[in-house]
N, C-alpha and C positions, 0 to 999 in steps of 0.2 A: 531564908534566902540571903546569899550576901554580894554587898555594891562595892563595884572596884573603885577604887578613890585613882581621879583622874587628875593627872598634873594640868593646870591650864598653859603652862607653857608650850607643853603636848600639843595641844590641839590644832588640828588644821582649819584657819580660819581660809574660807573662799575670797578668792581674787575680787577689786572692785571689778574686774569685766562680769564676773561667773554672778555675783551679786545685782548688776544692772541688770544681766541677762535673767535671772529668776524673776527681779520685782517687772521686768515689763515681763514677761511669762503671765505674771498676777494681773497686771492691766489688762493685756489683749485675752484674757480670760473675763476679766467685768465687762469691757468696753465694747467687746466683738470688731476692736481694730486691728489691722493686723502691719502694721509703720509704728515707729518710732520716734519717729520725726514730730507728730502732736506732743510728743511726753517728754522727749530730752533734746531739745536741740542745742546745737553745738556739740552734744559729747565728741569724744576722738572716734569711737570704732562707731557711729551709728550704719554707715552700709553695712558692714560686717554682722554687727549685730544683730541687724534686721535679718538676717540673710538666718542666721542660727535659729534665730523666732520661730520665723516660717518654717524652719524642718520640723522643732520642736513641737508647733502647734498645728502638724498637718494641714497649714494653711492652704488651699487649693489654687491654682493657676494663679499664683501669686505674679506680678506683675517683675520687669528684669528692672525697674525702675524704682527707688523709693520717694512715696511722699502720698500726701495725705489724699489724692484721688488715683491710687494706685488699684489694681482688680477690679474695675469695670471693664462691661463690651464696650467697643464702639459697631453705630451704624454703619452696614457696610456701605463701601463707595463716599462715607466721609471721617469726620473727625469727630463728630458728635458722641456723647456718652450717649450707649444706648440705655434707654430707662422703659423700656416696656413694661409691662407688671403690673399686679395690683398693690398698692401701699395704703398704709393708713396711719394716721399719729397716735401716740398714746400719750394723752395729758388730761389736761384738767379746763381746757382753754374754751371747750364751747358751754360749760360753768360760768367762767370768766375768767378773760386775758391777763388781768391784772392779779397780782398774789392775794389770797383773799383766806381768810379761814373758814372752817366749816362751819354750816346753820342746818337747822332741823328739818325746813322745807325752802326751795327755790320761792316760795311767798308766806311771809311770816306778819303778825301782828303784833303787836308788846303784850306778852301775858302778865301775871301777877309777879313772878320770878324771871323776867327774861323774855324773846321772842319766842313764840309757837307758831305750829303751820296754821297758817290760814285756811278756811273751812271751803275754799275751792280748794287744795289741796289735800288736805286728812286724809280721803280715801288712801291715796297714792301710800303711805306710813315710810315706809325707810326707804322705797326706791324714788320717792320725793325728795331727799333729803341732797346735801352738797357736800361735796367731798372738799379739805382742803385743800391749797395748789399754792406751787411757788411763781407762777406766772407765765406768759410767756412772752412780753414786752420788755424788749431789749436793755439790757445792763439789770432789771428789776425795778424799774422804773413808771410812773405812772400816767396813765392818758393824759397829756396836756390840754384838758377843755377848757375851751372859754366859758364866765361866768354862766353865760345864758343855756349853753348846751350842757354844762355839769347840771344844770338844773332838769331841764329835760331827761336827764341821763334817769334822775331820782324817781321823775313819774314813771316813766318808763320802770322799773324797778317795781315801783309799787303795784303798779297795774301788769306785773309779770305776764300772769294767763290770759291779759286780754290783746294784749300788744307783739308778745312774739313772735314774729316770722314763723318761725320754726313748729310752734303750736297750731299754726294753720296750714301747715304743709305749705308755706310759698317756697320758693329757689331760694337758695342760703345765700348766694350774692358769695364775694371773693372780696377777702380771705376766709372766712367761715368756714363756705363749703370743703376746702383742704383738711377741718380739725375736728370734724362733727366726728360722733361715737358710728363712722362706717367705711368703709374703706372703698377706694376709688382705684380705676384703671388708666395707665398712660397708654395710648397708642402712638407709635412713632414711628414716621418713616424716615427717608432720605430729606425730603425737604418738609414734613407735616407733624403737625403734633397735637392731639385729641386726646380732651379728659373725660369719660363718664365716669358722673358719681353714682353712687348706690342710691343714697337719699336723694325722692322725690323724683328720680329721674333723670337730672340737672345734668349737664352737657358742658363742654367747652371746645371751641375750635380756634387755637393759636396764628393768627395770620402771622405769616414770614415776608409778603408782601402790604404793606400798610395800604387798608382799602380808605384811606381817610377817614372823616369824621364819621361817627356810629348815624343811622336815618333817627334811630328814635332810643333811648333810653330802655332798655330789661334788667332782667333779675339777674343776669351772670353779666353784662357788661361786654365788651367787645378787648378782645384778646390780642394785642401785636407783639413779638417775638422777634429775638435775635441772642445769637448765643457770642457772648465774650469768654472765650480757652472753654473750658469745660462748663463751663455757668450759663443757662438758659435765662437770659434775662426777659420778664413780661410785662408790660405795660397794661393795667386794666384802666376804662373809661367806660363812661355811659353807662355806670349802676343807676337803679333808682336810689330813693333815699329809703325806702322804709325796710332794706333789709337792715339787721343789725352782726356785729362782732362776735354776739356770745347771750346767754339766758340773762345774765347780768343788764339789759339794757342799754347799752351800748352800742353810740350808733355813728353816724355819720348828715352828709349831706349830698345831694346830687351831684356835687362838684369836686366829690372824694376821686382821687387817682392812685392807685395801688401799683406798684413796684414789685414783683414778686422776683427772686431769684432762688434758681434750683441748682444748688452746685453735691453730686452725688460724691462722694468720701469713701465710698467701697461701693462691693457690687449690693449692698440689701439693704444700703440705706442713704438718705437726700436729706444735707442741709438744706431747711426753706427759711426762706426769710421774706418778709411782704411790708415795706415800708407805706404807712399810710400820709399821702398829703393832701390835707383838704383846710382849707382855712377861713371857712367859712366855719366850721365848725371846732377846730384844733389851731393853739397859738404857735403851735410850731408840727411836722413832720414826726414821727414814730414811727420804730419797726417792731416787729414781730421776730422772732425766729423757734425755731426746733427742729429736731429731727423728724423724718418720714421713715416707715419701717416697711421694709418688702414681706409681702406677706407669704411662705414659704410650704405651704398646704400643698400636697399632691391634688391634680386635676381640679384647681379652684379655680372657681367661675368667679363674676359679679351678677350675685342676687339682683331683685328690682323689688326697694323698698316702696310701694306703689302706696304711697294716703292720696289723700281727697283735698285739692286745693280749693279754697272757698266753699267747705262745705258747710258752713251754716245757712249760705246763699242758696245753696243747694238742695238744702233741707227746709228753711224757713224762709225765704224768700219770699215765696207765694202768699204770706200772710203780713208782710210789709203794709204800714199803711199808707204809704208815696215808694213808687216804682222807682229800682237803680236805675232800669232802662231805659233808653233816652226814646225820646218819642218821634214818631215820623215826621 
């Protein structure tokens, strides 16, 4: 076989446009964005560009507008991004929020060489175990607890399987509920907005009219809503304290107020972000953020993850030797 020897002055090197235009080709192939505007701004031809993208990549009902909340619906009769759908996150966050590396079981002891699972967990072998995660506490930064709650954070930790929410089947409380391992439905109308989750059944109903303060304190907190441009901003109040953040122990106080905002960046997927301020427990305010993924299965329902809240109460209660019931 023989190789024709090429002059390099020869060669036709591509234009910086033809060049831009290949490597974003490569992005909105990794990223499933279909703008240009998150990756070069300023360039000179970016509408142009965009404009080439979208033939390129078969992008569908691409929007006559470029920018970073371009191809969504809106609800008819307003302006609202329609978000109907079921979604769900994929991370590492109901693990734990913060960057963490991986361990052998969600409850470990000091063995001879290193932590091993603790003997409430063995059975479980490798679907016990924790994946590592880069976090999902904004900038990569860590929970700001005060002395006394970083302590509590440890017991908590230690006593994994006896303390978790989640292990007993209670309501995950918000933010949680958004990053658990199950995916959730938005219902939305013209002026309403309704979350069920999968897990446990848990519920949300977004007031757009502020009903005042909550009568009494629950597991999801009391929901008020107002949308700033495309971003559904929510105010949670009225959690109790004993749900937590994530298996990591991690938790809060009654007097925790969560900020969530939902700003969608295409049609399949929602920047969330959920600032927490509670300062009875945190020396200053943190947020959360990640993406939501629309879940894109033909004819998908949402399942009903149905466990048993308080079933130990349920099962062994009757052999209590002082009654939880309060008496007549």
């Amino acid at each position: 076989m023989r190789y024709k020897t090429v002059n390099p002055r020869t060669l036709s090197i591509p234009s910086p446009r033809v060049s831009l235009t290949i490597l974003s080709l490569i992005v909105v192939g990794l990223s499933g964005c279909a703008t240009l505007k998150e990756y070069f701004q300023g360039s000179g031809n970016v509408e142009e560009d965009a404009q080439t993208i979208r033939g390129a990549a078969h992008v569908k009902e691409a929007s006559t507008t470029v920018g970073v909340n371009s191809g969504f619906k809106r609800i008819p009769g307003t302006n609202h991004p329609d978000l109907n759908g079921i979604w769900q996150a994929i991370n590492t966050a109901n693990y734990n929020v913060e960057r963490h590396l991986a361990a052998p079981a969600l409850l470990t002891v000091e063995g001879p060489r290193g932590p091993v699972p603790h003997f409430k967990v063995l059975a479980m072998g490798a679907v016990g175990s924790v994946p590592g995660g880069l976090g999902v506490v904004k900038d990569g930064q860590m929970i700001p607890y005060k002395p006394e709650a970083a302590e509590k954070r440890e017991e908590n930790r230690a006593n994994w399987a006896d303390r978790d929410p989640e292990v007993k089947c209670f309501l995950p409380g918000v933010p949680r509920a958004n990053y658990m391992p199950f995916p959730f439905q938005i219902v939305q109308g013209e002026d309403s907005f309704f979350i069920a989750y999968e897990y446990a059944g848990a519920v949300r109903d977004v007031f757009f009219d502020d009903p005042g303060e909550a009568p009494i304190d629950s597991w999801m907190g009391q929901s008020v809503g107002k949308w700033e441009g495309d971003t559904l901003v929510v105010t949670v109040t009225a959690q109790v304290d004993t749900t937590w953040f994530d298996r990591s122990g991690n938790h809060h106080s009654a007097a925790m107020v969560v900020t969530e905002r939902w700003t969608p960046k295409g049609p399949n997927h929602i920047h969330y972000e959920a600032t927490i301020d509670d300062p009875e427990t945190f020396t200053e305010p943190w947020t959360i953020e990640m993406p939501l993924y629309r879940r894109m299965e033909e004819n998908l329902i949402l399942m009903d993850f149905k466990c048993v809240q308080f079933v130990e109460e349920l099962l062994y209660g009757q052999w209590r030797r002082e009654s939880v019931q309060p008496e007549d």
